[in-house]
MDAnalysis code that builds the backbone (N, CA, C; Angstrom):
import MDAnalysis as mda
import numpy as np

u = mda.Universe.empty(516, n_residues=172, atom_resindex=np.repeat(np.arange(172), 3), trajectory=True)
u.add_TopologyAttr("name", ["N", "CA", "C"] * 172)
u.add_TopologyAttr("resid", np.arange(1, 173))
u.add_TopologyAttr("resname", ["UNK", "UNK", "UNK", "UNK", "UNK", "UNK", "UNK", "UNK", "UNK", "UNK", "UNK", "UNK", "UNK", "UNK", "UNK", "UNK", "UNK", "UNK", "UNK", "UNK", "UNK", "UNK", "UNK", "UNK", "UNK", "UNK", "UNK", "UNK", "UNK", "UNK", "UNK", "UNK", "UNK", "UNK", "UNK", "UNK", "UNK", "UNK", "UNK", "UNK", "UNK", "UNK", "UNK", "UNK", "UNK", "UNK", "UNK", "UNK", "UNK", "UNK", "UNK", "UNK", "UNK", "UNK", "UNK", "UNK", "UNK", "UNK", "UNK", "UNK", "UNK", "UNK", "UNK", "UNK", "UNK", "UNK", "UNK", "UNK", "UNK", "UNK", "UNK", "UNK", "UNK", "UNK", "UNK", "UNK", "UNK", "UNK", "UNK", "UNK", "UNK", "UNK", "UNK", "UNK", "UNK", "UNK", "UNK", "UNK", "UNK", "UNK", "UNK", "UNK", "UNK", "UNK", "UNK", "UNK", "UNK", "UNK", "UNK", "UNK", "UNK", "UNK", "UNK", "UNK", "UNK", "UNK", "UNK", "UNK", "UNK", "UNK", "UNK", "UNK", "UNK", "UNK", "UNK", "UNK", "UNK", "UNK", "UNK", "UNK", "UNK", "UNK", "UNK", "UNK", "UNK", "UNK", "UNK", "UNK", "UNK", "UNK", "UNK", "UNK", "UNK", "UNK", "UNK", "UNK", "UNK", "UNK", "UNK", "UNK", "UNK", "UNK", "UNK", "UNK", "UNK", "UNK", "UNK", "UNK", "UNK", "UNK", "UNK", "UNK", "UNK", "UNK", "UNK", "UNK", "UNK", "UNK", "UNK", "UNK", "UNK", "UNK", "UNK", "UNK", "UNK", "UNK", "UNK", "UNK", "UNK", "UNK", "UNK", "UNK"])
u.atoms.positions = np.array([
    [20.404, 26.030, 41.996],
    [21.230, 25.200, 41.138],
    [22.423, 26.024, 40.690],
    [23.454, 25.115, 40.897],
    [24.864, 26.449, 40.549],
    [24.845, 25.587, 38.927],
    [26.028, 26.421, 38.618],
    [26.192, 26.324, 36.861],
    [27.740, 25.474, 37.232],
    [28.069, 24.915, 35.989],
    [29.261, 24.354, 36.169],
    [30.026, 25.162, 34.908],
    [31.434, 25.481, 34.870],
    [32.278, 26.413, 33.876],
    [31.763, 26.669, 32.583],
    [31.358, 25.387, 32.214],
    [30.390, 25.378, 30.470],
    [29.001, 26.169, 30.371],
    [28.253, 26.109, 31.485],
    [26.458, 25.518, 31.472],
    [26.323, 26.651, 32.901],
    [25.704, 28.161, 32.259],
    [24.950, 28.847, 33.528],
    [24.015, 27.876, 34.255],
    [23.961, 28.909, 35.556],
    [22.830, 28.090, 36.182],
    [21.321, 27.941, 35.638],
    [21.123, 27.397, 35.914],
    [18.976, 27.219, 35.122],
    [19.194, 26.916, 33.815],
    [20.169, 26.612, 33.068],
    [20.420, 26.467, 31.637],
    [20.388, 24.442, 31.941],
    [20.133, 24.528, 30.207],
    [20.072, 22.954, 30.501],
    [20.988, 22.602, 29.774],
    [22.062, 21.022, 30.451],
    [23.127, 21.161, 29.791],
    [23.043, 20.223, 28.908],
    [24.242, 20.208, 27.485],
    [24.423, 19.364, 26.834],
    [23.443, 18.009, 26.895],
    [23.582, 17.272, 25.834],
    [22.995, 15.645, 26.130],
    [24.320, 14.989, 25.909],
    [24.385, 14.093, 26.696],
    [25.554, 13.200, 26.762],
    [24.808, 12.105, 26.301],
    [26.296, 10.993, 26.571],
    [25.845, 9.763, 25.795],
    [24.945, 8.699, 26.493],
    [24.861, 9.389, 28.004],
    [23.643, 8.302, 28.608],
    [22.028, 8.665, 28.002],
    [22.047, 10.181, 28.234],
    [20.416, 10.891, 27.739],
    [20.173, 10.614, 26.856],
    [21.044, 10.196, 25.354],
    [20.602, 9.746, 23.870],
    [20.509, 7.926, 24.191],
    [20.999, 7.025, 25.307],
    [20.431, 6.100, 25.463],
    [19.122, 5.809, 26.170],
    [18.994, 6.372, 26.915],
    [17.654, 6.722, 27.569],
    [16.687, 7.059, 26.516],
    [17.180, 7.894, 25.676],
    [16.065, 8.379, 24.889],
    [16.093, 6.983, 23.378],
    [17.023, 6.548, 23.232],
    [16.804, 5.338, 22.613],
    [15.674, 4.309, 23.090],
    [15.703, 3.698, 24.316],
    [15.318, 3.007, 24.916],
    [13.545, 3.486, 25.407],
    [13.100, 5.154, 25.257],
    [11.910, 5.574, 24.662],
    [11.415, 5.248, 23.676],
    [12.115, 5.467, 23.038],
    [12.027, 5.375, 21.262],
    [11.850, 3.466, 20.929],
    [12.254, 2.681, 21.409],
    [12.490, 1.580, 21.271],
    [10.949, 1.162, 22.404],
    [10.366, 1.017, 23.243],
    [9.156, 0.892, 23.702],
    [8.117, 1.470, 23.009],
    [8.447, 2.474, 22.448],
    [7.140, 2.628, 21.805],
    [6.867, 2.555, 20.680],
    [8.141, 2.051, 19.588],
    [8.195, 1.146, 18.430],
    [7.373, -0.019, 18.410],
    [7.826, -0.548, 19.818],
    [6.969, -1.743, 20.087],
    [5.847, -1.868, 20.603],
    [5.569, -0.968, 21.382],
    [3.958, -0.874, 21.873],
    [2.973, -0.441, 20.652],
    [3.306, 0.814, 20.207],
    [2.636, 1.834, 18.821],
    [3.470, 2.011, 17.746],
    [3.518, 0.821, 17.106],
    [4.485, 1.335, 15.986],
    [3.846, 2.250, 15.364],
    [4.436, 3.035, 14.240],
    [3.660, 3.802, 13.011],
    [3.195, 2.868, 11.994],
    [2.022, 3.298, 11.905],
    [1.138, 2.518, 10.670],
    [2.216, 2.664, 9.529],
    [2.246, 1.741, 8.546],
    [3.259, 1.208, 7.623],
    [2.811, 2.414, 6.485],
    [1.583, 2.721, 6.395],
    [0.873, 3.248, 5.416],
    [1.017, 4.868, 5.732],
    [1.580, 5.104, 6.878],
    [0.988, 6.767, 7.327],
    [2.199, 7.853, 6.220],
    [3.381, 7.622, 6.251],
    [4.091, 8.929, 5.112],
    [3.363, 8.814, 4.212],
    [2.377, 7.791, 3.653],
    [2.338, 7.730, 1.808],
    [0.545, 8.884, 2.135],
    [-0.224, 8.244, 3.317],
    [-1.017, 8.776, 4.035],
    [-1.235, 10.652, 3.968],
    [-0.124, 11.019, 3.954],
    [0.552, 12.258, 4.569],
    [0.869, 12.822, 3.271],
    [1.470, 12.210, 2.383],
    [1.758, 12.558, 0.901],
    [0.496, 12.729, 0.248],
    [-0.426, 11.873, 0.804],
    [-1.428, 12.488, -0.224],
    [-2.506, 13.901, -0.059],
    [-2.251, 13.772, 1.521],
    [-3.055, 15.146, 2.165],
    [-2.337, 16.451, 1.941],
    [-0.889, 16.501, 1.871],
    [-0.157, 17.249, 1.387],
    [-0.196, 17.678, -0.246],
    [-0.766, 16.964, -0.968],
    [-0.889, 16.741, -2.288],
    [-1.924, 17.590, -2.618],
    [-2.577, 17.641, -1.864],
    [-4.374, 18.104, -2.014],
    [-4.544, 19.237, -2.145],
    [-3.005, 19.958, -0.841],
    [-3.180, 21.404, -0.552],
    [-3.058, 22.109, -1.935],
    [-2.443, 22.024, -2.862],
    [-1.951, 22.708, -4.082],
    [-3.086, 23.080, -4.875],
    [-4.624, 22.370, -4.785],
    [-6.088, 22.631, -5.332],
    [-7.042, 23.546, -4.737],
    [-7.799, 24.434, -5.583],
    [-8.628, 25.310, -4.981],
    [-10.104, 24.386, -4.850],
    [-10.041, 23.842, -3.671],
    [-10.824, 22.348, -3.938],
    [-12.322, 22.851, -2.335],
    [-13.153, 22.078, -2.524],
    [-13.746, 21.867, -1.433],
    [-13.419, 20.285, -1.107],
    [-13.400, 20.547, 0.456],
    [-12.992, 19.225, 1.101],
    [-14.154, 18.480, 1.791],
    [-13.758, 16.940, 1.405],
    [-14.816, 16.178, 1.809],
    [-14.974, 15.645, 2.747],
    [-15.479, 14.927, 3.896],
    [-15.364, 14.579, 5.148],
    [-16.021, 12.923, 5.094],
    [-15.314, 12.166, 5.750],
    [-16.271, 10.984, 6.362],
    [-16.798, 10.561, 6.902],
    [-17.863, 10.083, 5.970],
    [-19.223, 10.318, 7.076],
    [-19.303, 8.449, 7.501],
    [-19.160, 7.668, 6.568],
    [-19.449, 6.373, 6.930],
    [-18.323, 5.673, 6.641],
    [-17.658, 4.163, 7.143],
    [-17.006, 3.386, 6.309],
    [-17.450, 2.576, 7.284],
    [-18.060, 0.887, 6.115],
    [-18.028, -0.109, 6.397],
    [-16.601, -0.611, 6.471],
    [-15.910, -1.479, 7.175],
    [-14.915, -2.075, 6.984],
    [-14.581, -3.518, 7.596],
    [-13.333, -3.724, 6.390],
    [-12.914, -5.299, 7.548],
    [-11.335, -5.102, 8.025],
    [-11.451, -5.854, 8.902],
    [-9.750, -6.027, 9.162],
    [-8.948, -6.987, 8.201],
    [-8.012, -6.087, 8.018],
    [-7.174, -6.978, 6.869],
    [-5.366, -6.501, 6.737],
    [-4.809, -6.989, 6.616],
    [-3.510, -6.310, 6.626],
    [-2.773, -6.051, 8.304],
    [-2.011, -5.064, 7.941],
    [-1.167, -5.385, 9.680],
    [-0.890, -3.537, 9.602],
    [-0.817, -3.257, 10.720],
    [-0.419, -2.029, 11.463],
    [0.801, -2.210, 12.624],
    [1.823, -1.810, 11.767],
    [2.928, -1.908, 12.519],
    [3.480, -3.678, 12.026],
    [4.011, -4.019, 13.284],
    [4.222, -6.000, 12.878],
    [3.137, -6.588, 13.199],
    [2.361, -6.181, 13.943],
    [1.406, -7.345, 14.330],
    [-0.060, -6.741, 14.399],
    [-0.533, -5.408, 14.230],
    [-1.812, -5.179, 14.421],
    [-2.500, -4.758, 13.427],
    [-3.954, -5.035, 13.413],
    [-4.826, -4.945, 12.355],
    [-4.811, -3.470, 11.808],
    [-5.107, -3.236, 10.261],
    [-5.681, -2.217, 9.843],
    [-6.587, -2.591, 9.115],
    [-7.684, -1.227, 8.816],
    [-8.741, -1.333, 8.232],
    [-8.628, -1.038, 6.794],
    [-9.483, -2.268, 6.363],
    [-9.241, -1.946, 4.603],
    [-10.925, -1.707, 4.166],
    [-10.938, -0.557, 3.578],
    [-12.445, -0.380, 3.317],
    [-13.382, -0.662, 2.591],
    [-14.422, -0.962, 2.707],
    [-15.385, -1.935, 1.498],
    [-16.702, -0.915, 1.203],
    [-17.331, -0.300, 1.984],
    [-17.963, 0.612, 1.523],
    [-17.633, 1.917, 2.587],
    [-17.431, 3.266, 1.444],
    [-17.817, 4.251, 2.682],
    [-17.867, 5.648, 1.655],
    [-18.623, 6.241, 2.738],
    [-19.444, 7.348, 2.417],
    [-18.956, 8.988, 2.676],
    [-18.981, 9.634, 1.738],
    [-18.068, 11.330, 2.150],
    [-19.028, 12.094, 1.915],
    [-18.631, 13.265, 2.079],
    [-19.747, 14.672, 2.183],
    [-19.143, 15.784, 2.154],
    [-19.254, 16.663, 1.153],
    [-18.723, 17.909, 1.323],
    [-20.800, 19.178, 1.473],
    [-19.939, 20.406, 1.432],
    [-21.306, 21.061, 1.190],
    [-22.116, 20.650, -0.279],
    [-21.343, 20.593, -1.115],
    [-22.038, 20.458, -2.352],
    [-22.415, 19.125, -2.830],
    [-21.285, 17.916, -2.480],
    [-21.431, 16.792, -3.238],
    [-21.861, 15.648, -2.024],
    [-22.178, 14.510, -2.364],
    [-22.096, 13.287, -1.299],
    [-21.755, 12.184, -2.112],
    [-20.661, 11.272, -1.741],
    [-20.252, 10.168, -2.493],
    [-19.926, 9.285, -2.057],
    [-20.400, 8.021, -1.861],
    [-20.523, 6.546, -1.763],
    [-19.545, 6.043, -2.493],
    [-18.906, 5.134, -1.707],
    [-18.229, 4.086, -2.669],
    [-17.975, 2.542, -2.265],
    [-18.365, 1.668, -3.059],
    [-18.051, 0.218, -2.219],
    [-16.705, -0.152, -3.132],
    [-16.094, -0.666, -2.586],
    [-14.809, -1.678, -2.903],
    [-14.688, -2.958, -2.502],
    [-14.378, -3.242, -4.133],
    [-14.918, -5.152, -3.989],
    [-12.975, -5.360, -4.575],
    [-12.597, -6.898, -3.440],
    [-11.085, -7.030, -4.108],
    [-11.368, -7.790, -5.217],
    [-10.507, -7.603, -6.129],
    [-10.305, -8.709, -7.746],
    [-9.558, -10.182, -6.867],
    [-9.255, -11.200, -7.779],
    [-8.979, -12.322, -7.539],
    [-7.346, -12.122, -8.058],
    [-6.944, -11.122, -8.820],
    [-5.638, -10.037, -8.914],
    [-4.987, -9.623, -7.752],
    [-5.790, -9.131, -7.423],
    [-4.919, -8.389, -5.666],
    [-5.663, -7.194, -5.785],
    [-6.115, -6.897, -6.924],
    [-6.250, -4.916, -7.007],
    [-7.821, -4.921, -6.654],
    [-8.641, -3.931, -6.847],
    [-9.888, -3.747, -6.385],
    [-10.551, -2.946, -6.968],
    [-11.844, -3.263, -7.119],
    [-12.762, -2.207, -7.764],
    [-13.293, -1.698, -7.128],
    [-13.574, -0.083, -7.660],
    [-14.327, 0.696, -6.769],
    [-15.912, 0.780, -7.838],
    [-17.049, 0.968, -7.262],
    [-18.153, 1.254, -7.865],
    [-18.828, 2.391, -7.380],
    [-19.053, 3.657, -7.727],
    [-19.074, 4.875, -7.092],
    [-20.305, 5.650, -6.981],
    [-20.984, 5.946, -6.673],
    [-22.277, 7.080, -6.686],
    [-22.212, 8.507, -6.301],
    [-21.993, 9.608, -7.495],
    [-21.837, 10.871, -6.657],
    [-23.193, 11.234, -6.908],
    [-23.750, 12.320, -5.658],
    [-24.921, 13.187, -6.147],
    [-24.553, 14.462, -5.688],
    [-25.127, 15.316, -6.213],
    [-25.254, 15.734, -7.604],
    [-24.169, 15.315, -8.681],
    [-24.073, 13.944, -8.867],
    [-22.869, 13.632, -9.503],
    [-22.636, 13.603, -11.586],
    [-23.490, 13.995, -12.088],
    [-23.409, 13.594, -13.684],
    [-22.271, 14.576, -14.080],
    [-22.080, 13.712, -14.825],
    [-20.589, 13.983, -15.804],
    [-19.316, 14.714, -15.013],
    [-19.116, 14.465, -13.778],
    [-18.342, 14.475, -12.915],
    [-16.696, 13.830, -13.622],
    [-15.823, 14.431, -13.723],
    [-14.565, 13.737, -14.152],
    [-13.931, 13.081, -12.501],
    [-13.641, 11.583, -12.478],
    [-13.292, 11.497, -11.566],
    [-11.986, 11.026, -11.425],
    [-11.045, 11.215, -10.385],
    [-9.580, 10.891, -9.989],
    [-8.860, 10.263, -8.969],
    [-8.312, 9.162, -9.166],
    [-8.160, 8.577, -7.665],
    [-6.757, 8.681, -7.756],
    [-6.567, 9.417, -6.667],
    [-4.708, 9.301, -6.374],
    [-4.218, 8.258, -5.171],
    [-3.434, 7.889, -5.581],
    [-2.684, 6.783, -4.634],
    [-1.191, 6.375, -4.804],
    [-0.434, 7.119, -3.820],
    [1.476, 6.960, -4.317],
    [1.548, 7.581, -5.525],
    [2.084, 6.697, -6.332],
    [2.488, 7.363, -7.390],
    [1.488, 7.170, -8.960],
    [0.809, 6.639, -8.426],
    [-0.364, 6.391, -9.657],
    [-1.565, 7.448, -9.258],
    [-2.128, 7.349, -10.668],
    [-3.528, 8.230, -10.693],
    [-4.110, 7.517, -11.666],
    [-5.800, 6.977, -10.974],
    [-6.520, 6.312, -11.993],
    [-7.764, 7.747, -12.578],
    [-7.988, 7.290, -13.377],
    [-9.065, 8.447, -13.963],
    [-10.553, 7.749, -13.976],
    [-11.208, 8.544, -14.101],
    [-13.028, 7.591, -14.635],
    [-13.958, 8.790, -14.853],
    [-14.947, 8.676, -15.247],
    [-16.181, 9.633, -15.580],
    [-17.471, 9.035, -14.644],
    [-17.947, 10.036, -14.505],
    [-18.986, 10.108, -13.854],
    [-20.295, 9.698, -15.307],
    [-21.451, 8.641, -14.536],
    [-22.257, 8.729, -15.726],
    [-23.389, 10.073, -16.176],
    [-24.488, 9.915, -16.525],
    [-25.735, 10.737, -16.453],
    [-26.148, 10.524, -15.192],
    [-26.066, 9.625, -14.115],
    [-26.555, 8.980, -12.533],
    [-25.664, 9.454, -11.849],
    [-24.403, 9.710, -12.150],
    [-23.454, 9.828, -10.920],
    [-22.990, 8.884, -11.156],
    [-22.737, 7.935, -11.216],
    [-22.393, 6.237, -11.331],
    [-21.400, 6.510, -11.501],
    [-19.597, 5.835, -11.062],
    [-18.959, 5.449, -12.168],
    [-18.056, 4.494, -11.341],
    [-16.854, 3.914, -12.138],
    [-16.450, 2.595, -12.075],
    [-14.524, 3.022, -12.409],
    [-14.151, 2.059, -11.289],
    [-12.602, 2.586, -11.426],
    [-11.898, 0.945, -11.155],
    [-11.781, -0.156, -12.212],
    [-11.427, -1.355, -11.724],
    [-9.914, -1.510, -11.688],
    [-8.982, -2.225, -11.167],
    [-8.150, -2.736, -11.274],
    [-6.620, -1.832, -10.955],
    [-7.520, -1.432, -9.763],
    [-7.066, -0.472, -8.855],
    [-6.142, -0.776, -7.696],
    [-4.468, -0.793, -7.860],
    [-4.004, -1.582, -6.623],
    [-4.101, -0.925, -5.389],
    [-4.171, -1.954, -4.410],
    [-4.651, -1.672, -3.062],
    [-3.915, -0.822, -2.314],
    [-3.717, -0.112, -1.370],
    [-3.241, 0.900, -0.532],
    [-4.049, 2.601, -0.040],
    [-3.030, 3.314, 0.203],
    [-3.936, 4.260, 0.592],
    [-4.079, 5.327, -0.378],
    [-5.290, 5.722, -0.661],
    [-5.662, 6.580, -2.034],
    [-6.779, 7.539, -1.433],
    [-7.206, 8.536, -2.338],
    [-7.935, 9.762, -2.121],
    [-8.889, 9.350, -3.523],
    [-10.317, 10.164, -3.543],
    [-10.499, 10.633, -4.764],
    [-10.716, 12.260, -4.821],
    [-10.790, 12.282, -5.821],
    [-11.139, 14.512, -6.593],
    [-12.131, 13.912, -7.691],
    [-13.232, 15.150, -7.440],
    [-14.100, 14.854, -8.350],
    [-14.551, 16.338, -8.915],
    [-14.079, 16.308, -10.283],
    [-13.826, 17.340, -10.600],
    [-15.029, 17.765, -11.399],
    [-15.755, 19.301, -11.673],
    [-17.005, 19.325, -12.366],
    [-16.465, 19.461, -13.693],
    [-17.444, 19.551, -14.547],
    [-17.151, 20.067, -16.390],
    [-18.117, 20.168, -16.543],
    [-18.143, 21.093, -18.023],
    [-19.076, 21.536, -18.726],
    [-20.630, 21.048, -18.482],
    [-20.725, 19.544, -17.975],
    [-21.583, 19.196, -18.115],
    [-22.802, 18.967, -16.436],
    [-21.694, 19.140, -15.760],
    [-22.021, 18.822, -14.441],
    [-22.921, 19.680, -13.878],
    [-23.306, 19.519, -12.904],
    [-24.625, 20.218, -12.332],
    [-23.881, 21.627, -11.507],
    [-24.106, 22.740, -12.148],
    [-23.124, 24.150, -11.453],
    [-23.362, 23.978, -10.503],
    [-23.829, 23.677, -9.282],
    [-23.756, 23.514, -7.855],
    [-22.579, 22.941, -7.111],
    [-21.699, 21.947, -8.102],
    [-20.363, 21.488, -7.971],
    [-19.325, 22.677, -9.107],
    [-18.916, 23.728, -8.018],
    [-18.277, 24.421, -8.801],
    [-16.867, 24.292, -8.996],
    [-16.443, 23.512, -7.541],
    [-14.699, 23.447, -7.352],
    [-14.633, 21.816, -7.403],
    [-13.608, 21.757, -7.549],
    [-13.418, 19.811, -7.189],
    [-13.520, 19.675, -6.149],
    [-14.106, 18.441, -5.580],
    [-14.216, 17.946, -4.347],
    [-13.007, 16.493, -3.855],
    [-12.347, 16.838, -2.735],
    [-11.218, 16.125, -2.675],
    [-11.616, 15.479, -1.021],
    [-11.660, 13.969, -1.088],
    [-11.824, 13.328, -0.202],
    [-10.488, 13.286, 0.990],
    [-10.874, 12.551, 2.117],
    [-10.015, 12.406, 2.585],
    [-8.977, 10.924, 2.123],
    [-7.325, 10.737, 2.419],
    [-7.067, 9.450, 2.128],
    [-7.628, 8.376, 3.085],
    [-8.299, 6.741, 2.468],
    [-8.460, 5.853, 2.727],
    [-7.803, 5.004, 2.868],
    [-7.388, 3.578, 3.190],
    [-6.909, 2.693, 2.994],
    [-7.915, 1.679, 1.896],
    [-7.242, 1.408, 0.872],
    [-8.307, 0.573, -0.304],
    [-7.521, -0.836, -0.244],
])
């Protein structure tokens, strides 16, 4: 391959104005085939959010779900109704029932969960709740989208939960 006055040989040259249409016309098929989930920056904001805690991380182990909502213009995403996490120390259940509001309640079970302070982040809100003497606790009127919880120990909690435990984000 010879070089032309601008561009040694084996060098790759410039993009002109056909290669940025070409590459439009990439970009434009696969908008339409795979768009990006509508939900994924806020998604991304919250996993990014997380890093700043000396936290143990939780994993998912179960989610019941239904299809509800749209991915991209036209395809389903999953909105979750019950599901289940796990770190080494903690395990936590949660079902989500929608209000006749729009927003949703969560009803929660941690174990080893008593007196657990708990935190649900989502965008720009943060709901709070307590853990009972059971683990139990209750976070209603919760608007829908994609959220995390942290479940943080205190004074009262079982020392085996020594760091907060920070889920992964869901769609609620």
């Amino acid at each position: 391959m010879t070089g032309t006055p601008d561009v040694p040989a084996g060098a790759a040259a410039p993009m002109d104005r056909r290669d940025l249409e070409l590459l439009a016309g990439i970009v434009a098929i696969h908008d339409a085939l795979d768009p990006m989930p509508a939900m994924l920056p806020d998604m991304v904001l919250l996993a990014l959010g997380a890093t700043d805690l000396d936290a143990e991380m939780a994993r998912l182990i179960e989610s019941e779900s239904s299809l509800a909502g749209t991915r991209g213009a036209d395809q389903p995403v999953e909105h979750a109704r019950r599901i289940t996490f796990s770190s080494e120390h903690l395990t936590v259940m949660v079902a989500v029932e929608r209000n006749a509001d729009g927003t949703v309640r969560l009803d929660g079970w941690a174990a080893p969960g008593a007196h657990l302070r708990v935190e649900l982040r989502g965008g720009e809100r943060t709901v709070q709740g307590q853990c009972d003497a059971d683990g139990r606790f209750v976070l209603d009127g919760v608007p829908t989208g994609p959220a995390q919880l942290v479940l943080h120990p205190t004074d009262e909690s079982d020392p085996a939960v020594r760091l907060p435990v920070v889920t992964p984000a869901v769609q609620l």
